[in-house]
C-alpha positions in Angstrom: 109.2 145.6 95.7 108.6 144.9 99.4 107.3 141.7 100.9 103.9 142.9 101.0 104.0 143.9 97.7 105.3 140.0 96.8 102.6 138.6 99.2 99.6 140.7 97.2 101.1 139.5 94.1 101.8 136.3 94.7 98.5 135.9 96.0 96.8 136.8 93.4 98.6 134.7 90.8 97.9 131.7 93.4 94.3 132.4 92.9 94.6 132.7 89.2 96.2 129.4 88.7 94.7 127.0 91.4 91.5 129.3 92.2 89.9 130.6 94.6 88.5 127.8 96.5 91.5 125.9 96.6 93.3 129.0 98.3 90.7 130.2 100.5 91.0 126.4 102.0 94.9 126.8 102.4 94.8 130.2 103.9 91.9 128.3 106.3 94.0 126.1 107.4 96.6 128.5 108.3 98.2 127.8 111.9 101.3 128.9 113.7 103.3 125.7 112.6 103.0 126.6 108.6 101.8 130.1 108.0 105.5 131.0 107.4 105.5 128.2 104.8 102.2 129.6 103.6 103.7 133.1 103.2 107.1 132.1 101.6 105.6 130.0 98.8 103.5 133.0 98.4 106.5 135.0 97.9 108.3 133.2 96.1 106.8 129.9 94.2 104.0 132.3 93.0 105.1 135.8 92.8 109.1 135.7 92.2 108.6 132.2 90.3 105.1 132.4 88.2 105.2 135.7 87.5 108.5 135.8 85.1 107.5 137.0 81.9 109.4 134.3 80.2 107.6 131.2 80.5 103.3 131.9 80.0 101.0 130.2 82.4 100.1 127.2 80.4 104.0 126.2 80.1 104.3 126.6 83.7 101.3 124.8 84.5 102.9 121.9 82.0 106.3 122.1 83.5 105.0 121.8 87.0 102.4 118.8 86.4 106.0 116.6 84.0 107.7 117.8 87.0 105.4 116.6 90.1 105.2 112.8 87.7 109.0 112.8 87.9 108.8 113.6 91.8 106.2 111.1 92.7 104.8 114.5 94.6 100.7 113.0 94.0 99.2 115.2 96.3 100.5 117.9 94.2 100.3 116.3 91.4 96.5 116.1 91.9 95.9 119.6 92.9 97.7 120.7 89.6 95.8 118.5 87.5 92.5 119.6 88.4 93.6 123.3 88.6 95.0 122.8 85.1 91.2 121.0 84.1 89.2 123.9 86.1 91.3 126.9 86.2 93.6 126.6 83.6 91.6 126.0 80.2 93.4 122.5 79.9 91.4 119.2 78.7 91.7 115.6 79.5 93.6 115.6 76.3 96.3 117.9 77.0 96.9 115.8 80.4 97.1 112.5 78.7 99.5 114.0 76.4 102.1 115.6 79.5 101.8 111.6 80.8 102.4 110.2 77.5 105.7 112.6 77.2 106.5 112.0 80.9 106.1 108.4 80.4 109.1 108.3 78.5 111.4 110.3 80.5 110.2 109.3 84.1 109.6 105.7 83.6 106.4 104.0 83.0 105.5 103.4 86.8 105.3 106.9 87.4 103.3 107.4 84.6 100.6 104.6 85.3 100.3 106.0 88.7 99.9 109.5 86.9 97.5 107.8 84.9 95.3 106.5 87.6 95.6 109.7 89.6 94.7 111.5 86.5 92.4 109.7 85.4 90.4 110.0 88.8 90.7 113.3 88.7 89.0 114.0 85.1 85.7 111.3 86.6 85.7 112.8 89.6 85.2 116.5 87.4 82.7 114.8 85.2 85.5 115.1 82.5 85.7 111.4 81.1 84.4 110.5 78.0 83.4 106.8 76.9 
């Protein structure tokens, strides 16, 4: 596979998992500082990365939002969440249940500020029941 061929696909597997909008904005945003950056993380992250047949999306998607608590990474974190909520056929639920888990094995301060984000996130989406 050449490095178009990784771009095409890892562009389309961007736009599956975070959508459209959210990639269209990137790509927007593209200047000569980071559209190296751009390209490699489409390359890699989301061709050579989320396209292994191992793991399917929804464990990826899982892995990377435990992962971005642990990290403290809440810009991330954020755009994960609501790609998982919009794109990704998760529900407040399954969020509260990868912060409940993480909780544990990150520490509780990561996890309340998970919380918060999260919980932000699933208002802001009209998401949050009473």
């Amino acid at each position: 596979m050449d490095d178009q061929n990784r771009r095409d696909a890892g562009m389309a597997r961007r736009r599956k998992v975070l959508g459209n909008s959210w990639v269209d904005k990137a790509n927007a945003n593209k200047n000569s500082f980071n559209t190296e950056f751009q390209d490699l993380i489409t390359r890699y992250a989301w061709n050579e990365i989320w396209t292994r047949p191992h793991f399917d999306e929804r464990t990826r998607r899982v892995l990377v939002i435990g992962t971005l608590v642990a990290l403290g990474a809440w810009d991330e974190f954020r755009l994960h969440v609501r790609a998982a909520l919009t794109e990704g056929g998760f529900t407040p639920d399954d969020i509260k249940e990868i912060l409940l888990q993480q909780a544990i094995y990150c520490g509780v301060p990561a996890a309340n500020h998970a919380v918060r984000e999260a919980s932000a996130m699933v208002g802001e989406l009209g998401l949050l029941k009473s």
